[in-house]
C-alpha atoms as a printed R data frame, in Angstrom:
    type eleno elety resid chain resno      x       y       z
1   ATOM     1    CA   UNK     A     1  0.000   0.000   0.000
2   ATOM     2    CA   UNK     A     2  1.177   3.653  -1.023
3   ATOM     3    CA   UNK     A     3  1.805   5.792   1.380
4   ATOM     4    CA   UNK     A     4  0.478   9.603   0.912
5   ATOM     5    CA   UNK     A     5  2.818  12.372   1.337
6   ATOM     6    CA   UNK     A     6  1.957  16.101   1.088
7   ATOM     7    CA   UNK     A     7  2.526  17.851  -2.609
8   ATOM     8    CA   UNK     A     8  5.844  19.489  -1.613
9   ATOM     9    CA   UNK     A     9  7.249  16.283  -1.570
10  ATOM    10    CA   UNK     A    10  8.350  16.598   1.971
11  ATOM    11    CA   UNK     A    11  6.888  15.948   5.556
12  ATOM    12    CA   UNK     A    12  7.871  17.949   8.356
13  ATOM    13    CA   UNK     A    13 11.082  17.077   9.867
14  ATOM    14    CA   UNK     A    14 12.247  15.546  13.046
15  ATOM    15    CA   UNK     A    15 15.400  16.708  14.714
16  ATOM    16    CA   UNK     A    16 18.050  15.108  14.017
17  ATOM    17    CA   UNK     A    17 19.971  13.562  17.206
18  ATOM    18    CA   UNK     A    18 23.683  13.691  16.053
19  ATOM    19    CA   UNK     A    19 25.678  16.945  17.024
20  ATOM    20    CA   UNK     A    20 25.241  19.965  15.003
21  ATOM    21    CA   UNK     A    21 27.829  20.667  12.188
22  ATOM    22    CA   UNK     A    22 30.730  22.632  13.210
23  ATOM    23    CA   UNK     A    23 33.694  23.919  11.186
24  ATOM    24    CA   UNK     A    24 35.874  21.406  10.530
25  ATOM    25    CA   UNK     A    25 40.052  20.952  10.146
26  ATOM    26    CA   UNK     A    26 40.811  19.554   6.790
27  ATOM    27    CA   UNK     A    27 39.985  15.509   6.958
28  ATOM    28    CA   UNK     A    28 42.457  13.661   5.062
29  ATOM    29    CA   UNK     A    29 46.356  14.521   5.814
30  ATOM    30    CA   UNK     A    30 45.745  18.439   5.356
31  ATOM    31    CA   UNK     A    31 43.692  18.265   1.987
32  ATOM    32    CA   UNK     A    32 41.828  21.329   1.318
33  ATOM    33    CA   UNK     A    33 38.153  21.783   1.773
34  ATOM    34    CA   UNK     A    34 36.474  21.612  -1.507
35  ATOM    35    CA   UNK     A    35 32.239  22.281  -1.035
36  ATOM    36    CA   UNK     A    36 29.991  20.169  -2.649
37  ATOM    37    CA   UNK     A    37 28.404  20.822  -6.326
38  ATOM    38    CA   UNK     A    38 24.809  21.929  -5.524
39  ATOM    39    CA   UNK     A    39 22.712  19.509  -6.656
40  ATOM    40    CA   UNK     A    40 20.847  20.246 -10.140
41  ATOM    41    CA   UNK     A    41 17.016  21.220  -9.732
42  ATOM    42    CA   UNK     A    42 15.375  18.439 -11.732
43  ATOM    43    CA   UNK     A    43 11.531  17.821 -12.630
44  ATOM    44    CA   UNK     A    44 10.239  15.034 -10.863
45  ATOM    45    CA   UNK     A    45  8.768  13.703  -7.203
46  ATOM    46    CA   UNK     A    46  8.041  10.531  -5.203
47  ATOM    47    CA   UNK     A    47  6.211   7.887  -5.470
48  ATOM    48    CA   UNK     A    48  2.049   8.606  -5.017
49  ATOM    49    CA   UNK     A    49  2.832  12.387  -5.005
50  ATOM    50    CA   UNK     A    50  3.042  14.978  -7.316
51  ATOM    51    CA   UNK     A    51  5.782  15.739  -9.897
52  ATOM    52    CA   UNK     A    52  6.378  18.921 -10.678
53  ATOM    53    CA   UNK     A    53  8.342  20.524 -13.612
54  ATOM    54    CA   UNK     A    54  9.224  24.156 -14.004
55  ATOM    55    CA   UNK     A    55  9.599  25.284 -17.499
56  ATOM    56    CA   UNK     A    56  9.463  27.740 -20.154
57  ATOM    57    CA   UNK     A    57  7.624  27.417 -23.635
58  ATOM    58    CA   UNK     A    58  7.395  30.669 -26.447
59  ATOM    59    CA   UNK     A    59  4.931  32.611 -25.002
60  ATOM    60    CA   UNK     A    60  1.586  32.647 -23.305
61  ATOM    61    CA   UNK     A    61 -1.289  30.041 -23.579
62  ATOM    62    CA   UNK     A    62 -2.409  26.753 -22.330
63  ATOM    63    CA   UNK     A    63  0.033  24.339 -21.935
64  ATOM    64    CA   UNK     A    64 -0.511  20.344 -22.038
65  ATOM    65    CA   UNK     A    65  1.982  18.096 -20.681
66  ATOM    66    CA   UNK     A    66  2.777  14.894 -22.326
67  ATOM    67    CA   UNK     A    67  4.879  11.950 -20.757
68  ATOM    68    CA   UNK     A    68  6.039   9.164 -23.500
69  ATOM    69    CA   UNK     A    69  5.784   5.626 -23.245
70  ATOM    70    CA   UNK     A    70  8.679   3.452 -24.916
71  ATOM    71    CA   UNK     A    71  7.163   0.249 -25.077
72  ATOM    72    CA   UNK     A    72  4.051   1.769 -27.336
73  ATOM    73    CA   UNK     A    73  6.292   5.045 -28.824
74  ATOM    74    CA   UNK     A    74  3.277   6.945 -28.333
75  ATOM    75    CA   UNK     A    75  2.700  10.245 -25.868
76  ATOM    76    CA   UNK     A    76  0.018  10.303 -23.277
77  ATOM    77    CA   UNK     A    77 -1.158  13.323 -21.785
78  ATOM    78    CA   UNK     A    78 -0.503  13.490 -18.000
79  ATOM    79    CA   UNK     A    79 -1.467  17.364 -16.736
80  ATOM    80    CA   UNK     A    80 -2.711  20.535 -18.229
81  ATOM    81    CA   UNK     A    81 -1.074  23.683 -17.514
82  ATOM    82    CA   UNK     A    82 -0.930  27.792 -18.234
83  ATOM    83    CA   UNK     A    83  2.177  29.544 -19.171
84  ATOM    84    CA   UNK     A    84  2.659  33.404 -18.246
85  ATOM    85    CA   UNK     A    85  3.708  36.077 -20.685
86  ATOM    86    CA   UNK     A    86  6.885  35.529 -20.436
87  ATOM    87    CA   UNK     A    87  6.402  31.324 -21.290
88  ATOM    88    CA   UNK     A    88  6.760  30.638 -17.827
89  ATOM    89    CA   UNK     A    89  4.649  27.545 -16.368
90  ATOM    90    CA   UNK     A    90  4.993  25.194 -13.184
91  ATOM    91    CA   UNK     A    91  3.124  21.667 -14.190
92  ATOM    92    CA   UNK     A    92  2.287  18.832 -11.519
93  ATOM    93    CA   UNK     A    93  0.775  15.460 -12.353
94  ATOM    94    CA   UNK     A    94  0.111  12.310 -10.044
95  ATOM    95    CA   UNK     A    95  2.894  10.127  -9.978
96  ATOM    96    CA   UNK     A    96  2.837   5.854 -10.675
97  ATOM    97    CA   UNK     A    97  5.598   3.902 -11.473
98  ATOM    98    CA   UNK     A    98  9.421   4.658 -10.342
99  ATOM    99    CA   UNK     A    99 12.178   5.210 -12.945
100 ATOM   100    CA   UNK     A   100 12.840   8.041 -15.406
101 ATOM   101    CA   UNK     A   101 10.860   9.109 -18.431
102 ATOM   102    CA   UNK     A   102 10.714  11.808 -20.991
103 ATOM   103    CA   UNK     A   103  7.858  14.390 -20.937
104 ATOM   104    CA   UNK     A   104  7.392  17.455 -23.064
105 ATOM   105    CA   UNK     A   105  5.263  20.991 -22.914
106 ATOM   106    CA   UNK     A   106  2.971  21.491 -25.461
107 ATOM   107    CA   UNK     A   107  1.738  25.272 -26.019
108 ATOM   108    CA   UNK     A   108 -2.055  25.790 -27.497
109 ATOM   109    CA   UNK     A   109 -1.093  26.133 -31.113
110 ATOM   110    CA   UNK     A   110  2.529  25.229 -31.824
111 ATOM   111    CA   UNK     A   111  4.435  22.230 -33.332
112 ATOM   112    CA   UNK     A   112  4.495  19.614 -31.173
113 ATOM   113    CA   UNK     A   113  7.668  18.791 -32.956
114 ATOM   114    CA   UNK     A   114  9.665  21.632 -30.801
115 ATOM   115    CA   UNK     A   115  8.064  21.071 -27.743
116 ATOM   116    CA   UNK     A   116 10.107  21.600 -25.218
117 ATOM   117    CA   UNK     A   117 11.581  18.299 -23.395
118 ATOM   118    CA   UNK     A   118 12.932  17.209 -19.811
119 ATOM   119    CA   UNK     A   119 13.422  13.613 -18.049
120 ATOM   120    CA   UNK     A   120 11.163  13.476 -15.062
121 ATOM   121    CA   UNK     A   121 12.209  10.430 -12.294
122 ATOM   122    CA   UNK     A   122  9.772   9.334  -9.822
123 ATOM   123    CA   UNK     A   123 11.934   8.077  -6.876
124 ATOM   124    CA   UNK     A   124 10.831   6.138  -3.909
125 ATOM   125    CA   UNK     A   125 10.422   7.401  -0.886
126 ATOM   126    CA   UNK     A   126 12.694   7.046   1.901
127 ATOM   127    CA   UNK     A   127 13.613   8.409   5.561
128 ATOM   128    CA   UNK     A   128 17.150   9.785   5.795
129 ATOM   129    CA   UNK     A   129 19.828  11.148   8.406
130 ATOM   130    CA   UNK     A   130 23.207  12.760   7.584
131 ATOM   131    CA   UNK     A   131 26.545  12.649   9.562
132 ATOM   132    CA   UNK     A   132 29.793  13.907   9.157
133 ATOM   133    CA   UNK     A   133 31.028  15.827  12.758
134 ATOM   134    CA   UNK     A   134 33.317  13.344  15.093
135 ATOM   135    CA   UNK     A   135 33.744  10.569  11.961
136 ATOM   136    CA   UNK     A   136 35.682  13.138   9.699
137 ATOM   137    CA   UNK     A   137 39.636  11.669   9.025
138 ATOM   138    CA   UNK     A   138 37.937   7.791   9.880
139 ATOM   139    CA   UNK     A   139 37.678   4.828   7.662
140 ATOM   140    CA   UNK     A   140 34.031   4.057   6.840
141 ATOM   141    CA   UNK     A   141 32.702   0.424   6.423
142 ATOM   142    CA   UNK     A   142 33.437   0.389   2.920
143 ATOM   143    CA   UNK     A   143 37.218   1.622   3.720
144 ATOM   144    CA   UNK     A   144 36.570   5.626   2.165
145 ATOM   145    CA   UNK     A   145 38.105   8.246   4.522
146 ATOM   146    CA   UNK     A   146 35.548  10.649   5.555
147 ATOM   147    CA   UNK     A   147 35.923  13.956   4.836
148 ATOM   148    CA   UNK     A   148 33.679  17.206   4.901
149 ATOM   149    CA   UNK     A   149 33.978  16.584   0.804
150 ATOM   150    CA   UNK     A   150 32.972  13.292   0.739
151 ATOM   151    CA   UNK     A   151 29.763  12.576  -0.959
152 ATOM   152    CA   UNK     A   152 27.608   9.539  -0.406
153 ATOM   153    CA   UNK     A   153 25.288   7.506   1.759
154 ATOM   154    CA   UNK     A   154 25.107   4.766   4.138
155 ATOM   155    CA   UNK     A   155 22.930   1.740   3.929
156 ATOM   156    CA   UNK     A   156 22.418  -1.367   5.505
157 ATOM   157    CA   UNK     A   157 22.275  -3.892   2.400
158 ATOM   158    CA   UNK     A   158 23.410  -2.086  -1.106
159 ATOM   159    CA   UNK     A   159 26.749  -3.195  -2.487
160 ATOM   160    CA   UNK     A   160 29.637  -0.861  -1.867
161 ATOM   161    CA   UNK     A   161 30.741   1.297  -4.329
162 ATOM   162    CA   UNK     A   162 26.761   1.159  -5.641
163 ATOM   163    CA   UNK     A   163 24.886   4.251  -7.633
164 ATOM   164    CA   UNK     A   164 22.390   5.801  -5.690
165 ATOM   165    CA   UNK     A   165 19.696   8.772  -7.148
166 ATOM   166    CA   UNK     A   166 18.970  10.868  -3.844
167 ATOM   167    CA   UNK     A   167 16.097  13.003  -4.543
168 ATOM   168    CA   UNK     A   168 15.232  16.125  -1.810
169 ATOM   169    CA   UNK     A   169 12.822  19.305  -2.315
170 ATOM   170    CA   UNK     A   170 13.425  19.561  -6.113
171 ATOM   171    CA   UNK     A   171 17.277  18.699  -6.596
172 ATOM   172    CA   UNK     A   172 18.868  15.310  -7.096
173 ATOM   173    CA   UNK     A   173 22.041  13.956  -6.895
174 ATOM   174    CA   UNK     A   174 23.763  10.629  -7.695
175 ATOM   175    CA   UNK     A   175 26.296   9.808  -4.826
176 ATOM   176    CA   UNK     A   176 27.699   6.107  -4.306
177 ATOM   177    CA   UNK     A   177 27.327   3.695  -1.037
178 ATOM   178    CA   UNK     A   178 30.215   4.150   0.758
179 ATOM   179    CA   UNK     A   179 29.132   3.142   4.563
180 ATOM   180    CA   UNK     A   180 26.853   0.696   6.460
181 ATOM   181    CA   UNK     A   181 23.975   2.180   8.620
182 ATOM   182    CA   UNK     A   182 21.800   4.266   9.737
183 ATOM   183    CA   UNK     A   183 21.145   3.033  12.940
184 ATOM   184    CA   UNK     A   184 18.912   5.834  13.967
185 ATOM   185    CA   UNK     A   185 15.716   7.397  13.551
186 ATOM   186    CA   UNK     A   186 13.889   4.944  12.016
187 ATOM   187    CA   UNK     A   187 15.961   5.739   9.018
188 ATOM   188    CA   UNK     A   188 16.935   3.592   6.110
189 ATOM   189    CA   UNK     A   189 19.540   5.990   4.293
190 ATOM   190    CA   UNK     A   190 21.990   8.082   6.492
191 ATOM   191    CA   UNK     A   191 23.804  11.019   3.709
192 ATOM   192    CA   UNK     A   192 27.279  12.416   4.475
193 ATOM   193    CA   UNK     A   193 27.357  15.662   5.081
194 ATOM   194    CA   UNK     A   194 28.578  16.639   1.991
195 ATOM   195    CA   UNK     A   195 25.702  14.922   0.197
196 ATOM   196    CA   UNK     A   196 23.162  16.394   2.666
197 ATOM   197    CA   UNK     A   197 24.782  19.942   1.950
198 ATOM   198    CA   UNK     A   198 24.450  19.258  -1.423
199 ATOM   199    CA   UNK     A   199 20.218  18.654  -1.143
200 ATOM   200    CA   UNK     A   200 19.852  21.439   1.184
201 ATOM   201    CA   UNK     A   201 18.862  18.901   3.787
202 ATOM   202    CA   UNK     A   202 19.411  19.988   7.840
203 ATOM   203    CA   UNK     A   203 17.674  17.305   9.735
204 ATOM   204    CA   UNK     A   204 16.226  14.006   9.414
205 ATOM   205    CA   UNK     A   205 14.042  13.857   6.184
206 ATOM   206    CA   UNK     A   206 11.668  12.233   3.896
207 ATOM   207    CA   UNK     A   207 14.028  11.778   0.647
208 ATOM   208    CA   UNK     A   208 13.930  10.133  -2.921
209 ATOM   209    CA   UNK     A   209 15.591   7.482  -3.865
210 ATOM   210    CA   UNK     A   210 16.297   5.063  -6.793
211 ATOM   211    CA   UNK     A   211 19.438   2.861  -6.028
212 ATOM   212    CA   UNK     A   212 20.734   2.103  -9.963
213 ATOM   213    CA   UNK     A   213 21.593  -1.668 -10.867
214 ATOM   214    CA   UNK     A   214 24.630  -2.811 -10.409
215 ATOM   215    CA   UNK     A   215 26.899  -4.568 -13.174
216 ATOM   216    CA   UNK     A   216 25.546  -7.962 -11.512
217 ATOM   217    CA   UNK     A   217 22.177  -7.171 -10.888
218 ATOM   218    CA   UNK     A   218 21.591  -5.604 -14.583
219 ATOM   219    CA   UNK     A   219 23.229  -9.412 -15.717
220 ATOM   220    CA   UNK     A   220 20.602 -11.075 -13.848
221 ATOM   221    CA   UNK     A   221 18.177  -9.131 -15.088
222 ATOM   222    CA   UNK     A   222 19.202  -9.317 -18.971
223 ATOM   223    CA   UNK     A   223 19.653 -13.590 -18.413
224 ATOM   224    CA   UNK     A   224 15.934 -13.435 -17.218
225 ATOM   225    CA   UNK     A   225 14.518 -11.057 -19.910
């Protein structure tokens, strides 16, 4: 059974119980401090929520949104929409299946042909921590040394070294596993604080995410098809 979430694609927050973050000396044998990329804004949302995609089309008018399906090569139209004078227009539409697709704006009256097009990735839903302060300069389970510039997440099960999509109030980011946990909170992904600085996330969280096949997994999966 689904589980509803407000639109914004985020519930409210609980504190988080690790210390607060804290400048920090460099972590690994004096290497300088390099911040994070900020994480891309993407179109997109979790699982039985909205997905939302803000865009621009060549002017004014009603605006359809299409979302195509592969397996048929045919669009389908998914939400309707208005774009401002200045082609601005924000479009939401109910989410159902995980994974990444292509969807395109349609203005009242133009060639569908340059429609403007975006992926849009429903990700599942998922609670999350982030550490960083008192394990900075340490080896992690998957032997990476911690630093304030280290990006990834701990789990409990994925493969080290494993792809993960981490989805958070509009911006995504693809970090690998490089630790075993949480063990916290209730929480099934804990983010380093890198990563977490990266979403814009401060406490404990309801994220995105959509772990990506690894090399083995993708073999069993072309053996069975």
């Amino acid at each position: 059974m689904r589980t509803r979430f407000a639109t914004a694609l985020v519930l409210a927050a609980m504190p988080l119980a690790a210390a607060p973050a804290r400048a920090q000396e460099s972590g690994s044998g004096g290497t300088a401090y390099t911040p994070p990329p900020v994480a891309p804004l993407v179109a997109g949302g979790l699982l039985g929520t909205q997905a939302r995609w803000n865009g621009r089309v060549a002017g004014p008018g009603a605006v359809r949104i299409d979302r195509f399906d592969p397996a048929s090569s045919t669009w389908t139209a998914v939400a309707n929409t208005t774009a401002g004078d200045d082609g601005a227009f924000t479009a939401a539409w109910r989410t159902d299946a995980l994974g990444s697709s292509t969807v395109r704006a349609v203005l009242d009256g133009s060639d569908e042909a340059t429609a403007p097009t975006t992926r849009a990735t429903v990700y599942r839903p998922a609670r999350a921590t982030w550490y960083g302060p008192g394990f900075f300069g340490k080896r992690t389970a998957c032997g990476t040394r911690l630093t304030r510039a280290t990006l990834g997440v701990a789990h409990k099960r994925l493969p080290c070294g494993s792809q993960v999509d981490v989805f958070y109030n509009g911006r995504a980011i693809t970090v690998p596993v490089i630790d075993r946990g949480p063990f916290a909170n209730g929480a099934s992904y804990d983010l380093t604080q890198a990563t977490a600085n990266a979403l814009g996330v401060r406490e404990t969280v309801r994220v995105g995410v959509l772990p990506r096949p690894t090399a083995a997994t993708a073999g069993k999966r072309k053996r069975r098809s």
